[in-house]
N, C-alpha and C positions, 0 to 999 in steps of 0.2 A: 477327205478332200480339202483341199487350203482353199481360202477364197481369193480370187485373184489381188484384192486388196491388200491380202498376207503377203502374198506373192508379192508387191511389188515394194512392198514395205522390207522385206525380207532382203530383197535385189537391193533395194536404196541402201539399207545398213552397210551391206557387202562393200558396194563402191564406194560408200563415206568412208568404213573404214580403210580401206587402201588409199585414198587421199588424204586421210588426215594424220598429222605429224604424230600423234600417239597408236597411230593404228597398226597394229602386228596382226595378222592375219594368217592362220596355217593355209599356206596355197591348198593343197592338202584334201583339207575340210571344207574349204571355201565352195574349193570344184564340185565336188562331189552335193553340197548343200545346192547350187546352184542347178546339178544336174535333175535335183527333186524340184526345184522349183517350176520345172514344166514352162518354162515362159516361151512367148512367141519367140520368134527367129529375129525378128527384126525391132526389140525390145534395143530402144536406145543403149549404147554404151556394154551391152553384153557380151559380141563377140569383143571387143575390147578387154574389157573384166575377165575373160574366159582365156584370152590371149598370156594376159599377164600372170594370170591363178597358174596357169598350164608350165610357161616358165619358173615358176618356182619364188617369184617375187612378195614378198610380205608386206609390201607397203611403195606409196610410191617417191617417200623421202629415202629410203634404202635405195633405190634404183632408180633414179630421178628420170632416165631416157626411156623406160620401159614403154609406159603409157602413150608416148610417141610415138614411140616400135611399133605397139599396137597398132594404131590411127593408122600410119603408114601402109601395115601390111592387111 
């Protein structure tokens, strides 16, 4: 069992890496890492992350409106 501390540590990495200019991220693996992390539903910025992973997005300088997209929907 993770400790939720892993867990959010785990969550932070994910979405650093998708905002950050060197971050390549297998959507992929992302989801799927994310779907073991068990977090609550209302985990800032998740359904967000989940949004963008699900589209296929690797980063948020490759698809610079994605994150947007997100927020919006």
């Amino acid at each position: 069992m993770q400790s939720p501390a892993l867990r959010a540590a785990l969550f932070g990495g994910l979405r650093a890496s998708f905002h950050d200019v060197y971050g390549d991220l297998d959507p992929a693996a992302a989801l799927a890492l994310l779907d073991q992390l068990d977090l609550p539903a209302n985990t800032q910025h998740l359904a967000e992350l989940r949004h963008v992973l699900a589209a296929g997005h690797k980063n948020h300088y490759r698809s610079p409106g994605a994150w947007d997209d997100a927020v919006r929907s």
